[in-house]
C-alpha positions in Angstrom: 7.0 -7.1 -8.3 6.4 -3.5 -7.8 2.4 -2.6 -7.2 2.1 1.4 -7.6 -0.3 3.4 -4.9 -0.9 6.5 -7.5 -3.6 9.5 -7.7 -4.2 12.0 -5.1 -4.6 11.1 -1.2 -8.4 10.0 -1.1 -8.6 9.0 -3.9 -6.0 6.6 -5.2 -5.6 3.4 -7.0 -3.3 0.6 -7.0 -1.9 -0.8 -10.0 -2.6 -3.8 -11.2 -5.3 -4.1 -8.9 -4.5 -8.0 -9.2 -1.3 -8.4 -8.6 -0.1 -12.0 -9.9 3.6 -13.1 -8.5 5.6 -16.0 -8.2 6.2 -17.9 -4.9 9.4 -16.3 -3.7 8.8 -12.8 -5.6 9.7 -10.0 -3.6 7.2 -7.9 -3.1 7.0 -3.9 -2.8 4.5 -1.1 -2.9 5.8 2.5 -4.3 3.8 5.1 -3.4 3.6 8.3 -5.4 0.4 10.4 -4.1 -0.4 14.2 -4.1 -2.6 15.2 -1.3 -4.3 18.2 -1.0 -4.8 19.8 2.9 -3.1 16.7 4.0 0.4 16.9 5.5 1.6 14.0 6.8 0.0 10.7 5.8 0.2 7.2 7.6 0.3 4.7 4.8 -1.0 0.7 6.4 -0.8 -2.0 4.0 -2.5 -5.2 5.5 -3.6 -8.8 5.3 -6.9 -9.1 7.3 -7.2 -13.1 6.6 -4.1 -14.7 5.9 -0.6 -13.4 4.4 1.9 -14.9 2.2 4.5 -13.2 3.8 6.6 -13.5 7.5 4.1 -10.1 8.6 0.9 -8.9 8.2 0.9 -5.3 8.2 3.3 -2.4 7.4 2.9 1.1 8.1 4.8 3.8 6.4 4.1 7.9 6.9 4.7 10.6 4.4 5.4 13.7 4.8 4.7 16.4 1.8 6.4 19.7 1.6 3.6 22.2 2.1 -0.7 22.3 3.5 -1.3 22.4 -0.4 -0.4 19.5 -3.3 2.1 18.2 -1.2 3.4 15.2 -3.0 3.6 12.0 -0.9 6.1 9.3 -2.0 7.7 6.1 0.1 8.0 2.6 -0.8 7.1 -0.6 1.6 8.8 -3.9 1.1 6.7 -6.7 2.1 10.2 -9.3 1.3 9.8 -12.6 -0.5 5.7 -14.2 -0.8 6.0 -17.5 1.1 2.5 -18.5 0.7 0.7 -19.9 -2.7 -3.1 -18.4 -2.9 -4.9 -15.8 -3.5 -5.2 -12.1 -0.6 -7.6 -9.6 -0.6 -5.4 -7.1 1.4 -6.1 -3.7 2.1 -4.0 -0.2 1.4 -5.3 2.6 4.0 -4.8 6.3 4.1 -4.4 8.2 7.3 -3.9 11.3 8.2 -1.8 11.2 11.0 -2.2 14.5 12.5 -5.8 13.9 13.4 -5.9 9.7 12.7 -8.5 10.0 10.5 -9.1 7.6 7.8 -9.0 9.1 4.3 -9.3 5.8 2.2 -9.2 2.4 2.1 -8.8 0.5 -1.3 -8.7 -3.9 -1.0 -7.2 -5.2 -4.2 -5.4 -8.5 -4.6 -2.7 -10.3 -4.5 -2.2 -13.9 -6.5 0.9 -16.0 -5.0 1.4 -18.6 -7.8 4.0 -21.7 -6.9 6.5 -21.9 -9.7 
């Protein structure tokens, strides 16, 4: 399963926002982001309470081209779910020059046994 992190830096969106997979599904989250002003961005992607999979948390930083609509793209592979159940986890934006959050979205994820 792919989930997409999409929109502009600030203010993005994963898609689907409820992610349903199967019980050893490999997981993965592409990001595809403009930012505006922001250079280089620390993606986090993390379980809080609970993961289906061997970690909790990946981090990932971007770098865009230029200070102005600098597009931001990377991809974090979680591996296979390993855990039936259903995670509120949470995608956060940093910007890692200053370590100031820019936005912190919690959508789902639905591991389904087979």
């Amino acid at each position: 399963m792919v989930i997409e992190i999409t929109g502009i830096v600030g203010r993005t969106r994963t898609e689907p926002e409820r992610a349903v997979v199967a019980l050893g599904e490999t997981v993965r989250w592409v990001i595809r982001a403009g930012a505006t002003g922001v250079k280089s961005v620390e993606w986090q992607v993390y379980f809080s309470h609970g993961s289906p999979f061997k970690e909790r948390s990946w981090k990932l930083t971007t770098e865009g081209g230029s200070e102005n609509d600098a597009a931001h793209a990377g991809v974090i592979d979680a591996g296979e779910a390993q855990q039936p159940g259903e995670y509120k986890y949470g995608v956060r934006a940093v910007d890692a020059s200053t370590n100031q959050e820019i936005s912190d979205d919690d959508p789902f994820l639905i591991v389904q046994s087979r």
